[in-house]
N, C-alpha and C positions, 0 to 999 in steps of 0.2 A: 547279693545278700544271702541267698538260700546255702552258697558251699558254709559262710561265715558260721549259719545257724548250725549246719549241719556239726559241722567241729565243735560248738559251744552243745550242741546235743551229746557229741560223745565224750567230750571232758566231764560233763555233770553225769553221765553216765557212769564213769570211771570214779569219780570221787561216791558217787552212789556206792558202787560196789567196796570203798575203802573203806566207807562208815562200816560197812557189815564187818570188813575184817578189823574193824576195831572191836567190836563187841568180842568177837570170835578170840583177837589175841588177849582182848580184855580177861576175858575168862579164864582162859587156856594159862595166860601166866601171869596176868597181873595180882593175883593173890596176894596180898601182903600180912605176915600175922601180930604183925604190930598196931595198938589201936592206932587208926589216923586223927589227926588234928583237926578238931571242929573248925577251927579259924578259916586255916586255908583253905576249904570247901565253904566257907561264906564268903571269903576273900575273890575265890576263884569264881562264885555264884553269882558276885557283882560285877565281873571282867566280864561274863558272859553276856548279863545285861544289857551291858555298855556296847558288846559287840551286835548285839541283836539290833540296838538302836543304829548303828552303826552301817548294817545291814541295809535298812529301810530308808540310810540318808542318801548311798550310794547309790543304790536303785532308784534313788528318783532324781539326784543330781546328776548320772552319766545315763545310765538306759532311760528313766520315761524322758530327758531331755532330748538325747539324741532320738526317740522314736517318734517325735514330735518335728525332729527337721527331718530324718529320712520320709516319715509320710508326705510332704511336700517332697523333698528331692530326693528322691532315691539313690540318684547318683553321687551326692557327698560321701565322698570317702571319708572325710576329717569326722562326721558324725558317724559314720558305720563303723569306725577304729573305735571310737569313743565307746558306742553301743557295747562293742567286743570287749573293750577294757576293761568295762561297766559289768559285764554278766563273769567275767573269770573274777572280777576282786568279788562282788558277790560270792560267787562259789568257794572262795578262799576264807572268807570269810564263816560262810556256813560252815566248811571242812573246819574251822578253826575251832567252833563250838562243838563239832563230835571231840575232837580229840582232845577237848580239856576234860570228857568222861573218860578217855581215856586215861587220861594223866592222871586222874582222881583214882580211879581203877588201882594202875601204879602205887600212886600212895597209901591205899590200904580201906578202901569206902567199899562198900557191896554194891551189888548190881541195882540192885533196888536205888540207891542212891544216884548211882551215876548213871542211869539210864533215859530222865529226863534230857541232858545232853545231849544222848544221842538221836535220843529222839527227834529233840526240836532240830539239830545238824541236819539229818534226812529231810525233816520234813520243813523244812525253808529251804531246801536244796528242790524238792519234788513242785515247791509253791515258784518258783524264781523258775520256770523253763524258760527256753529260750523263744522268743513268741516274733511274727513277724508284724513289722507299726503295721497298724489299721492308718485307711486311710480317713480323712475328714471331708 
């Protein structure tokens, strides 16, 4: 289990460091001097929702399920694959909410606006580590 964690430690580390260069390219050129479109910043504000709940189903249908049979067996591989598949679509998931501030970025929203996004992407990426099951 520890190499598995160890890898799901430095992919969240890696998409960590992507949020920031979202900010960073956000800034640097997403400028847009056209006003943007209220809609699709409401439109995209409920995609994001949808993903956050989405977040909290996967995390507790693939990682807390599988940390609940590797605490009994540690050796199932079939649950510890599951665990592993369970913590990257999470992280993809979280990466997916930075970079719809991105996107917003892009289309012409100030930082002020889109920075709730990146926020919350970091910070369910920094809440979701990758933890080893306790046992019972």
């Amino acid at each position: 289990m520890e190499p598995e964690r160890k890898m799901l430690q430095t992919v969240r580390i890696a998409l960590l460091v992507s949020i920031a260069l979202y900010v960073f390219i956000g800034e640097r050129i997403g400028r847009s001097t056209g006003a943007p479109d209220r809609n699709s910043y409401f439109a995209i504000t409920l995609v994001v929702l949808t993903i956050v709940g989405m977040i909290f189903a996967v995390w507790r249908l693939f990682v807390l399920r599988s940390e609940t049979t590797l605490a009994d067996r540690a050796e199932d591989t079939t649950a510890l694959k599951r665990w592993c598949r369970g913590y990257i679509f999470t992280y993809a998931l979280c990466e997916t909410v930075a970079m719809f501030g991105l996107v917003l970025r892009f289309m012409g929203f100030t930082f002020s606006e889109v920075a709730p996004f990146y926020v919350v992407g970091f910070a369910l990426m920094l809440l979701f580590g990758p933890r080893r099951p306790r046992i019972t």
